[in-house]
N, C-alpha and C positions, 0 to 999 in steps of 0.2 A: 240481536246479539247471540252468539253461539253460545250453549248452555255450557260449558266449560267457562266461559271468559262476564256469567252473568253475573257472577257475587263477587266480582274482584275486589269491590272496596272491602267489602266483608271478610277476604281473605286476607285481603293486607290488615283489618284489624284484628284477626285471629293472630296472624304473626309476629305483629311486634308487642300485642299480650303475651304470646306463649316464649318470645326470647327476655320477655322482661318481668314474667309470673307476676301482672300489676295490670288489671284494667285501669287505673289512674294515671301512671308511667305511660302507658300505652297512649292515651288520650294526651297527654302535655307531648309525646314526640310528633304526635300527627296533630295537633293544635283543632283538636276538638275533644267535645264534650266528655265526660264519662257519661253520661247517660247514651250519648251515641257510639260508643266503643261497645257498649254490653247490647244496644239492639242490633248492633251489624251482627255479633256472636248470636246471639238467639236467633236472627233470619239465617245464620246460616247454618245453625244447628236442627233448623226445624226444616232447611233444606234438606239436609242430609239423613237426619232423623235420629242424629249421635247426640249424645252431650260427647262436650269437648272437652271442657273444666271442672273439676271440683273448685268448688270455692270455702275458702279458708279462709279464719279471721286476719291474716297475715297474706293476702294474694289469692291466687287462683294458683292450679294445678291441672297438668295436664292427665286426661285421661288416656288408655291405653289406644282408642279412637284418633285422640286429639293428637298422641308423640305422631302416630302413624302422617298424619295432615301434615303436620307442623317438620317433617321428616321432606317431606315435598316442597312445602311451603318456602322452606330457610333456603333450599336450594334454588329454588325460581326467582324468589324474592333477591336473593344476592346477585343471582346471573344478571337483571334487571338493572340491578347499579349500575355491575361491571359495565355494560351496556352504554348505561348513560354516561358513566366517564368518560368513556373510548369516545364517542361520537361529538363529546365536549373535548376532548384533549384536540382531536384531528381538527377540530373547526376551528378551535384557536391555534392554528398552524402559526401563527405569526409572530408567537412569544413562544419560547425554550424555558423548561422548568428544568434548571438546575441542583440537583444536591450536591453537599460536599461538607467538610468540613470546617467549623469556624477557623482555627487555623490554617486551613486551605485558602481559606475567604479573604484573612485579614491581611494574612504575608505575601499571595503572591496573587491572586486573580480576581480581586479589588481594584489595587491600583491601577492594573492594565486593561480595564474595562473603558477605557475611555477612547483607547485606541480601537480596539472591535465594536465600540459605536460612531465611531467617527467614519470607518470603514464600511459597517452594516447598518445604516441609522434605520432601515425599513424591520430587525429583527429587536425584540425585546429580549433581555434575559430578566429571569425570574427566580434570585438566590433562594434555599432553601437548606439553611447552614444547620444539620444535623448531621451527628455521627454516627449514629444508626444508619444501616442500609436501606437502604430507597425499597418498598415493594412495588415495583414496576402494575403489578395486576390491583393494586389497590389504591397505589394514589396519582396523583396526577401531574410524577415526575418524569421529565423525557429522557436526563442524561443522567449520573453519577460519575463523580470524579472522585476515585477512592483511593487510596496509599494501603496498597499489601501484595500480597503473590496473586496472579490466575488461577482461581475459584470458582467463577461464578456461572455455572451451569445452567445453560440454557441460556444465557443474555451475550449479546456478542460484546467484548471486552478488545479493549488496543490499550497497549502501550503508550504511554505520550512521554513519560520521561522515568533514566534507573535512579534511582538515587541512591546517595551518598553522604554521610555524616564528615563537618570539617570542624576544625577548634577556631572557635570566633571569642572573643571580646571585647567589651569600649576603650575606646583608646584611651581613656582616664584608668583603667584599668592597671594599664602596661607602663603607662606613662612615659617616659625615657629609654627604656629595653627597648635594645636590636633585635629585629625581626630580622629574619623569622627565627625564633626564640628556639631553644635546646629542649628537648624532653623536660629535662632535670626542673629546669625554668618552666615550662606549663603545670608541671606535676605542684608544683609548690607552690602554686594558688589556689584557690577556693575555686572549685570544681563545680558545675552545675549538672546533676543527673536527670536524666529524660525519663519518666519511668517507662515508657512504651519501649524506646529503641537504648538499651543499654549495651552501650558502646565502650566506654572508657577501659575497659580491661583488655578490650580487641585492640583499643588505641594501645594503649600499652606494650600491647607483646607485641605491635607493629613496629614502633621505635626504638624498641629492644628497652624495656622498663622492666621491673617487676610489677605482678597487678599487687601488691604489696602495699606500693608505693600512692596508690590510687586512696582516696579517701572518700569511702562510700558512705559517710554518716549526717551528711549535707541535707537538705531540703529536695526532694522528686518531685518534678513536675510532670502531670500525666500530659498537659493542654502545650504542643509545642511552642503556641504565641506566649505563652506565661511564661516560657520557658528563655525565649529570646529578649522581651522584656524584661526580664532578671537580668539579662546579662549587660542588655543595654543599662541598664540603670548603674550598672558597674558590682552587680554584687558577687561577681563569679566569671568563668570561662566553663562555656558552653561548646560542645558536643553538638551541633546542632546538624538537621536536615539541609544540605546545601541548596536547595531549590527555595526553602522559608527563609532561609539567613540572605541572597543573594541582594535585595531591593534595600535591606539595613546597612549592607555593604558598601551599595554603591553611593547610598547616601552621607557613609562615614559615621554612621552610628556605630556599625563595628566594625573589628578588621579582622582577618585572616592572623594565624599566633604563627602556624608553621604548614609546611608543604605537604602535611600527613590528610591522609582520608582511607575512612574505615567503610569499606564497599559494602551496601547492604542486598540482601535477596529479597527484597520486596523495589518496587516503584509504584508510580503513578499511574493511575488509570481510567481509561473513557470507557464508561461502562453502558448498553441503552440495550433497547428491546430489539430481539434481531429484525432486520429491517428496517428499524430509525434511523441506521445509520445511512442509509440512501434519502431520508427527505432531505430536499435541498437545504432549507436551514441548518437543520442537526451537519447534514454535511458540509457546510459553510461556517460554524463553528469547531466542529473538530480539526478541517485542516487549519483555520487561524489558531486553536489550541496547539496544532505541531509544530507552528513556525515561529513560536516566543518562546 
C-alpha cells in the first residue's frame, strides 16, 4: 500500500476525534472501541512523531500539529462522502428525490401522483416535505420544487407555473349570497391572513376599497394548508394561492367569492443540479410537471 494511504483507519479516527474533541464520541460514531480509537491515534502519532492531542479531563484537544492534520483531514474526509453520495444518488437512477413543501405536498402534487404513476410505473418519486432548501451537494435530493423569485445561482431553475392569489370560501360560509359577491360583501366577513403572502390590502386598492376597511386583527397563518383548512372549515374567506386552492375547488369544498386576483412576483419552481435536468427521468418528470 502506498505510504500516504497506510494509516487511513488511523486517520479517519484522528478526524472524527478532532471534529468531535471525544475519543468516546469518536468510538460510538465508528462503532468501536475507545480503546481502539486511542491506539489508531498513538500509531499514528508515533508515525509521524507529533503528538496530536492534549488530553483533558473534559476531551481531548488539538495540538498546533494536530489543527494543521485535522485542517487536511476535514477536507479529504468530507470530499470522500460527497463522493459516496454522488455515486449512490447516480446508481439509483430509477427513483427521483423530491423536495418541496408540505403545503406544496398536500394541495396539489399528492393527489396527482397517481396519474404520473400510472403513466411512468418504471420511475419512483421519493417526497421529502421540507421547507428549507434542498443542499443539492449535501443531500441526496435530485429536484426542488420551490415558490418564490429566480435566486438560485448556480442550479438550473424553470418555471412551471406564476401564481396568483384569489378570494375563496366554503360555501356554508356564503350560504345564500349571489356570487360573485361586491367588495363591500367580502370585506364584511372574517378575513383569513396568509402571514407569508399578504395580500388583502393589494385586494383592496384592486376593487377600489379602502385598506381601512380590511381587518387585520384575525388569526395568521404562516403554513398555506392550515390556511385553506381554516377556510374550509368555514371560519373565514381566504386570500389564497390559486394553484393550492384549485383541487378544493373543484371538489366544492370551496368556491371562488369574486372575479378579483392579486398577481404575485414570485411562482413556482423546478429547481435541480445543472445537468439533471437532461437525465431521462428527472426529464420525464418535469415535462409531466408542465403539462397539469
Amino acid at each position: 500500500m502506498p505510504e500516504n494511504l497506510r494509516h487511513l483507519r488511523a486517520l479517519q479516527a484522528f478526524d472524527e476525534t478532532a471534529t468531535l474533541s471525544s475519543l468516546t464520541k469518536a468510538a460510538n460514531v465508528l462503532n468501536v472501541t475507545h480503546g481502539a480509537i486511542s491506539r489508531q491515534i498513538k500509531l499514528l502519532e508515533l508515525h509521524l512523531g507529533v503528538t496530536l492531542f492534549h488530553r483533558r479531563p473534559n476531551g481531548v484537544e488539538l495540538t498546533k500539529a494536530g489543527e494543521s492534520l485535522y485542517h487536511s483531514t476535514r477536507g479529504a474526509f468530507s470530499a470522500l462522502q460527497l463522493g459516496v453520495m454522488e455515486v449512490k444518488r447516480l446508481h439509483h437512477r430509477q427513483s427521483i428525490t423530491v423536495s418541496l413543501s408540505t403545503s406544496l405536498a398536500l394541495k396539489w402534487l399528492v393527489p396527482l401522483l397517481s396519474s404520473f404513476q400510472q403513466d411512468h410505473p418504471g420511475i419512483a418519486l421519493l417526497l421529502d416535505t421540507n421547507d428549507a432548501f434542498a443542499d443539492f451537494d449535501t443531500s441526496g435530493v435530485d429536484v426542488a420544487l420551490r415558490f418564490g423569485e429566480p435566486g438560485w445561482d448556480g442550479l438550473y431553475h424553470e418555471q412551471i407555473r406564476q401564481e396568483e392569489l384569489i378570494v375563496v370560501a366554503a360555501p356554508s360560509l356564503v350560504d345564500r349570497m349571489q356570487l360573485p359577491m361586491r367588495a363591500e360583501e367580502v370585506a364584511g366577513l372574517p378575513l383569513l391572513h396568509d402571514a407569508f403572502n399578504v395580500g388583502w390590502e393589494s385586494w383592496a386598492e384592486q376593487v377600489g376599497l379602502s385598506p381601512n376597511r380590511i381587518n387585520s386583527q384575525s388569526i395568521k397563518y404562516v403554513d398555506s394548508a392550515v390556511l385553506l383548512e381554516a377556510a374550509i372549515d368555514g371560519q373565514g374567506v381566504a386570500l389564497a394561492r390559486h394553484l393550492l386552492a384549485e383541487r378544493d375547488m373543484e371538489f366544492g369544498r370551496l368556491i371562488r367569492l369574486d372575479e378579483s386576483h392579486v398577481p404575485l412576483d414570485r411562482g413556482l419552481y423546478f429547481v435541480c443540479r445543472p445537468g439533471d435536468q437532461e437525465r431521462v427521468k428527472v426529464r420525464v418528470f418535469k415535462k409531466w410537471l408542465m403539462s397539469i
